[in-house]
C-alpha positions in Angstrom: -16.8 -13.8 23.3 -14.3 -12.4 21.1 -12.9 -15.2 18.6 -9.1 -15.9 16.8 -9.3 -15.8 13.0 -7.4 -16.1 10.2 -8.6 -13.2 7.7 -7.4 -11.3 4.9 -7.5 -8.1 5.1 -10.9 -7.6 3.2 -12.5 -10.0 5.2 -11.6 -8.2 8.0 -13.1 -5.3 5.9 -16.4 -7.0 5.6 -16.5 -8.2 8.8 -15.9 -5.1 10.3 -19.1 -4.1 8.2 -21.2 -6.9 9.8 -20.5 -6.0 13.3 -21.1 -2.1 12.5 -24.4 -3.3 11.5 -24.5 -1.2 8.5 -28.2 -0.3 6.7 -26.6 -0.8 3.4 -24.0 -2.0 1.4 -23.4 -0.8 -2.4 -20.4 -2.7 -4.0 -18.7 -2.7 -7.5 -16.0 -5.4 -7.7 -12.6 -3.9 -8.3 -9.2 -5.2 -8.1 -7.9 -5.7 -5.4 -11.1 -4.7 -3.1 -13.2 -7.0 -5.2 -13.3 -9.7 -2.0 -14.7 -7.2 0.4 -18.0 -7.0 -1.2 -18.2 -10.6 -2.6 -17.6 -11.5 1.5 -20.0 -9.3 2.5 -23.0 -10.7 -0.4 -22.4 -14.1 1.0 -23.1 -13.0 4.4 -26.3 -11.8 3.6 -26.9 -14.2 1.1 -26.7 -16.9 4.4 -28.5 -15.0 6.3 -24.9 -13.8 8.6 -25.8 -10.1 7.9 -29.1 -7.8 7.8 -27.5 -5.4 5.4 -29.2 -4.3 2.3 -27.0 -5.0 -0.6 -27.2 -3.6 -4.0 -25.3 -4.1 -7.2 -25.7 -1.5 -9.7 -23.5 -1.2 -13.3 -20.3 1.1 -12.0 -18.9 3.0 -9.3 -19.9 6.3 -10.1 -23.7 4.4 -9.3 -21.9 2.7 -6.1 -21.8 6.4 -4.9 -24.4 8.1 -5.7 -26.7 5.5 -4.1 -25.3 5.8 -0.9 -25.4 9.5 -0.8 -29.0 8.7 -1.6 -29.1 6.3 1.3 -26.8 8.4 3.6 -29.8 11.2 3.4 -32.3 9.1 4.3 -30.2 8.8 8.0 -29.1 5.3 7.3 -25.4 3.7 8.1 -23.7 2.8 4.7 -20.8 0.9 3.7 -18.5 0.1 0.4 -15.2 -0.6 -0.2 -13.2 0.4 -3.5 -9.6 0.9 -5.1 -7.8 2.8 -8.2 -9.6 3.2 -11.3 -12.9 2.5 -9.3 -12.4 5.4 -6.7 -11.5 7.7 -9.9 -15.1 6.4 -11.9 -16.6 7.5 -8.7 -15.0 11.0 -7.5 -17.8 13.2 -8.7 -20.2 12.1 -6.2 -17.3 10.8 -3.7 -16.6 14.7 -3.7 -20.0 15.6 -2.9 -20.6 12.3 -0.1 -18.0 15.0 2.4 -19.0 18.1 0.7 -22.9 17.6 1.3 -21.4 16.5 4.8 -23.1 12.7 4.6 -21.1 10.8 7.0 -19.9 7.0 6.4 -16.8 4.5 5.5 -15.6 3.2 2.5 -12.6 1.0 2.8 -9.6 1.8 0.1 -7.5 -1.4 -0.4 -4.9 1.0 -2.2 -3.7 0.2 -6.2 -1.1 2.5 -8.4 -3.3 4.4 -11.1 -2.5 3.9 -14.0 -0.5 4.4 -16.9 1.5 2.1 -17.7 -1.5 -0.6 -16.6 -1.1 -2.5 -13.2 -3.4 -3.5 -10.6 -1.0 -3.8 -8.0 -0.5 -1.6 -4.7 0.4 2.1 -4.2 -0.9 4.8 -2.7 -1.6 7.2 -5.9 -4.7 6.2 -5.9 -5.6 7.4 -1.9 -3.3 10.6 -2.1 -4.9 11.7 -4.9 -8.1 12.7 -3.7 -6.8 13.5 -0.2 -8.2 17.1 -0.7 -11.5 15.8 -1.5 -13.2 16.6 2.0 -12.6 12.8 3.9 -11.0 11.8 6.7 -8.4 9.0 5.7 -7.1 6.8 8.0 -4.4 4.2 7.4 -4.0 1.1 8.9 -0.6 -0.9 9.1 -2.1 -4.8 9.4 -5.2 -6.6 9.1 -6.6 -6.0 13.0 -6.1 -2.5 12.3 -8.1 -2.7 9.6 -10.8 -4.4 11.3 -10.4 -1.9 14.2 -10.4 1.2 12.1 -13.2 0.5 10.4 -15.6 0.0 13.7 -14.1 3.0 15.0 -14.5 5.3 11.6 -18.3 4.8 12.1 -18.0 6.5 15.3 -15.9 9.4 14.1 -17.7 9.7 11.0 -21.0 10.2 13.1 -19.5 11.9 16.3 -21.5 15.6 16.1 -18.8 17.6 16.1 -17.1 15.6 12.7 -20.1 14.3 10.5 -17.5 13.7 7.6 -16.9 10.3 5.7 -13.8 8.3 6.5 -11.7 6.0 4.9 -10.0 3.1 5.7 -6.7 2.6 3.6 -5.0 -0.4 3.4 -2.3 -1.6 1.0 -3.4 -3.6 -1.9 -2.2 -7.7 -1.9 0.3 -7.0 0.7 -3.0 -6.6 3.6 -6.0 -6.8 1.3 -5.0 -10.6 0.3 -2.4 -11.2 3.4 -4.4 -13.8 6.0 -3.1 -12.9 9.3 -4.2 -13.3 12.7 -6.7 -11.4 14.0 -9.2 -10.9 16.8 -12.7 -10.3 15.7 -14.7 -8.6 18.6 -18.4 -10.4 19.5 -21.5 -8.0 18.7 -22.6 -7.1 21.9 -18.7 -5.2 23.0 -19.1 -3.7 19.4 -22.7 -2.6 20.2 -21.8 -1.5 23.4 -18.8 0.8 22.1 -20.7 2.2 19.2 -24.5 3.2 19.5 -27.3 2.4 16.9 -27.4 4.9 13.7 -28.8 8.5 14.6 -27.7 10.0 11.6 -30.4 13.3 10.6 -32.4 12.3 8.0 -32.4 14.8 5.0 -35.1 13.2 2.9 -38.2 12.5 2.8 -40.4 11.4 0.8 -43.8 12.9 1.6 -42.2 16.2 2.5 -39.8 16.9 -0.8 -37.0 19.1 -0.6 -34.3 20.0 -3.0 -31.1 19.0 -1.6 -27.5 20.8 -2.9 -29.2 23.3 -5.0 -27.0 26.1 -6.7 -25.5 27.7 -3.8 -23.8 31.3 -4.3 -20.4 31.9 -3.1 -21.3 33.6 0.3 -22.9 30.5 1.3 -20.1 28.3 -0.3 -17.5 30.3 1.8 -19.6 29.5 4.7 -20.0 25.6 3.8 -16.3 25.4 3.6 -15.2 27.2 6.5 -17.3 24.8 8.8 -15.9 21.9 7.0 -12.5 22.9 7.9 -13.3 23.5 11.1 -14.9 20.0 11.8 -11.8 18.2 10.0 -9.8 20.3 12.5 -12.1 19.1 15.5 -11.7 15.4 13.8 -8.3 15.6 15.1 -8.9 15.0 18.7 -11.8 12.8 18.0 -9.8 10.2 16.1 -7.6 10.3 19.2 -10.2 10.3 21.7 -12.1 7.7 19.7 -8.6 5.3 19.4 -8.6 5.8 23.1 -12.3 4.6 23.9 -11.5 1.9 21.5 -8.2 0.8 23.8 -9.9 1.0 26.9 -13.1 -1.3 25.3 -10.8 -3.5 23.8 -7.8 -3.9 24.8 -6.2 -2.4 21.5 -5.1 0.9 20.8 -4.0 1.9 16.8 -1.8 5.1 18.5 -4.6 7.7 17.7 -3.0 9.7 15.1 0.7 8.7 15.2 2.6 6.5 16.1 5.9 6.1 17.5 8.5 3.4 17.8 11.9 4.1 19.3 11.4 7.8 19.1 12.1 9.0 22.7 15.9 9.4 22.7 16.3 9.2 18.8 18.7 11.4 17.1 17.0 10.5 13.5 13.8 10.0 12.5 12.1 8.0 9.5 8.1 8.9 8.7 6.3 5.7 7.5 2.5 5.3 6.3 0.9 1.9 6.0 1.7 -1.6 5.7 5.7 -0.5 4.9 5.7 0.5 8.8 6.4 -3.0 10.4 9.5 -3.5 8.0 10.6 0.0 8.8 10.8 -0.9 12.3 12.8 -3.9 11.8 15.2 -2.0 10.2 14.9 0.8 13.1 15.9 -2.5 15.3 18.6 -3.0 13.2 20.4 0.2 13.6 19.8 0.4 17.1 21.8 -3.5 17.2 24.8 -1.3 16.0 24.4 2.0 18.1 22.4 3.8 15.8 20.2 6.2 17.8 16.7 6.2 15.2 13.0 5.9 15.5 10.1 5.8 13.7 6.9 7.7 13.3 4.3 6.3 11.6 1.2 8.3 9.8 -2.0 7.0 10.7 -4.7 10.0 10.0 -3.3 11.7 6.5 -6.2 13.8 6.6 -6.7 15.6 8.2 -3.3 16.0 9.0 -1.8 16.1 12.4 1.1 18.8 12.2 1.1 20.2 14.9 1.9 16.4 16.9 3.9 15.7 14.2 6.2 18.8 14.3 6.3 18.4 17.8 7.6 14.8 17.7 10.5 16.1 15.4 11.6 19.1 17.2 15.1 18.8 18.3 16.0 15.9 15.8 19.3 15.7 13.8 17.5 14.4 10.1 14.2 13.3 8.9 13.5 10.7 6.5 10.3 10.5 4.6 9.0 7.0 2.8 6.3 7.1 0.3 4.5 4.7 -1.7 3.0 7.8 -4.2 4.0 11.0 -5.6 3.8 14.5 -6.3 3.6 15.2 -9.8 4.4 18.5 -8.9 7.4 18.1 -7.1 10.6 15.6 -6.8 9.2 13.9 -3.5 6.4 12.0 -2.5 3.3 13.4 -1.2 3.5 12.3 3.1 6.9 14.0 2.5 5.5 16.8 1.8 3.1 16.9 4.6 6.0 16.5 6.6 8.0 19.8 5.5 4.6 22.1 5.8 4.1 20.2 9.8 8.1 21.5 9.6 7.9 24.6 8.5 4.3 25.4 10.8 6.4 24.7 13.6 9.2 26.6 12.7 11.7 23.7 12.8 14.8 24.1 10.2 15.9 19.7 10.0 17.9 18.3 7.3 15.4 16.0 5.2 15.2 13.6 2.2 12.0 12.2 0.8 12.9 8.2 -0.3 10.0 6.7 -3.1 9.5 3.3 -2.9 6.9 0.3 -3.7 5.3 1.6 -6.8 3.1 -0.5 -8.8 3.3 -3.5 -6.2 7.4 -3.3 -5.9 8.4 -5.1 -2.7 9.9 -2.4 0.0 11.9 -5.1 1.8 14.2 -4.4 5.2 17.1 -3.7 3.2 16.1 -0.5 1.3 14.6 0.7 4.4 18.5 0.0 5.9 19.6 2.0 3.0 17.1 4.7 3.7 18.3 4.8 7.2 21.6 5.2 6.0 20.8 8.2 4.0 19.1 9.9 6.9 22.3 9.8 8.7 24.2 11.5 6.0 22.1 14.2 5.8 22.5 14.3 9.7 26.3 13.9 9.1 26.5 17.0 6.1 23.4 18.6 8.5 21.8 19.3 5.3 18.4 18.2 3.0 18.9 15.9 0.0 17.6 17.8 -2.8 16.4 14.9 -4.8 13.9 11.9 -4.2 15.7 8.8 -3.4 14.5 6.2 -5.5 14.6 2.9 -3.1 15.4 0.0 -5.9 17.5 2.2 -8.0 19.4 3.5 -4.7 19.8 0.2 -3.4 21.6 -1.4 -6.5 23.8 1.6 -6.3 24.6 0.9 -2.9 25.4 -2.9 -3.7 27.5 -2.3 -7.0 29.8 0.2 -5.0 
């Protein structure tokens, strides 16, 4: 029987984990992940897990293990954040590249400088173009769910690409909410037993990713473009296999809230999302005709749905909890404007930057936010520059 818990969102992590019935589990503690693996080493240590678990000296090790492991056909695990994802990107590169399917959780963490070790999304976005699938969840079931249902994307044959499972840092890694943790046999039943190719072996050596010249490069890439595109209607079909198992369905790719007959549109990702609709609930109390949209799969990314959903709208509002280096906006943003401009839509939007090195994105800037949407709907033109939330909302409150 299913069971209520109260769980943080890393145990949910590890016990998501448990119930995939992973081969094995490499872990480097890293703020704010570091409870993940530490829950998941007691299980074994008592006996509540089968997992292999292995502790080597960094993440860059963490890594290259499991690709090691991944090529001998077995189901792996870890979980990271920040610094520790950047120690590891070499071989986290070549873990999608080499095409070895498994998840890693991401309890997300600003990179630094200045120093912090608290949430953002920089981390995440910045290796977005690395060749995973990331996912993001907006509470702790989500995380548990995601995670059971990456395994199954990861693995489906017409995908075999890692996932991720993102998650804001403190605000769900170290949240206890709570949640519904499935029993083994309806998490067996949904997803099958490891049949992963093996690519090693050990009385018949092989060289695996020798130097490969750029015909056979173009080739390698191609196909892994076309199975992130195919990924798209997995995660969807796999969210909806996971519904009608469970009883719970994480909206696929997007989803929606008050969208139908909404004039006005704000695009949320992660944890920010349940606040957001609050403040969508808000307007609405005052005649305000908004919705919301919230980003589940970043990667790959769902334009065409997405510039679908915004066809027809009066202003779009984009929240991020990163940015673009390269531009005065933040990075989902700018997904937004290329789904836009695919689609051949011409909407007034603004890009609003929030929640930076662990800063609190509370209902009223997402009020403000709102009410800078509408202005652009009013002028029926984009705001040129990022709206910084805190900065914007002390503005608001000294005028």
């Amino acid at each position: 029987m299913a069971r209520l818990d109260a769980l943080t969102g890393n145990e949910c992590a590890a016990q998501a984990a448990r119930l995939c019935r992973v081969d094995t589990v490499v872990g480097y503690p890293i703020t704010p992940q570091s409870s993940v693996v530490e829950s998941i080493a007691a299980m074994v240590a008592n006996g509540k897990m089968s997992s292999k678990f292995i502790t080597p000296e960094s993440e860059h090790s963490v890594m290259s293990i499991l690709k090691g492991a991944g090529m001998m056909g077995e189901r792996v695990f870890t979980a990271t954040s920040g610094q520790g994802l950047a120690y590891m990107y070499e071989p986290y590169f070549s873990m999608s590249t080499a095409r070895i399917p498994m998840v890693m959780a991401l309890a997300t963490r600003e990179m630094i400088s200045p120093v912090t070790v608290w949430s953002g999304m920089q981390d995440a976005h910045s290796v977005r173009d690395a060749g995973w699938i990331h996912l993001y969840a907006a509470d702790n079931q989500e995380i548990l769910d995601s995670i059971i249902q990456g395994y199954l994307i990861a693995e489906h044959p017409d995908v075999i690409i890692p996932v991720h499972v993102c998650y804001d840092g403190f605000y769900l890694s170290h949240q206890t909410a709570e949640v519904v943790v499935p029993d083994q046999e309806a998490v067996d039943a949904f997803l099958p037993p490891c049949a992963l190719t093996q690519m090693l072996d050990v009385n018949d050596p092989a060289m695996v990713d020798s130097n490969t010249p750029g015909d056979l490069m173009m080739e390698y890439r191609e196909d892994h473009l076309a199975s992130m595109r195919r990924a798209l209607d997995v995660v969807a079909e796999v969210d909806a296999a996971f519904a009608a198992g469970f009883g719970r369905s994480h909206a696929g790719l997007l989803e929606t809230y008050r969208v139908d007959d909404a004039e006005e549109i704000v695009v949320t990702i992660g944890a920010m999302s349940g606040t957001a609709k609050d403040a969508v609930d808000a307007a609405r109390a005052k005649g305000r005709s908004v919705g919301l949209i919230r980003v589940r799969c970043l990667r790959p990314f769902p334009a065409k749905a997405l510039g679908a959903l915004l066809a027809g709208r009066k202003a779009v509002g984009v929240v991020d909890r990163s940015v673009s280096f390269g531009w005065s906006a933040g990075i989902v943003y700018q997904e937004t404007l290329a789904a836009l401009g695919l689609a051949g839509i011409a909407v007034p939007t603004l890009s609003a930057i929030g929640g930076l090195g662990g800063a609190d994105i509370r209902e009223e800037h997402l009020a403000r936010v709102l009410d800078l949407i509408h202005d652009c709907a009013l002028a029926g033109r984009s705001r040129q520059d990022a709206v910084w939330m805190n900065h914007e909302l002390l503005s608001a409150q000294r005028r």
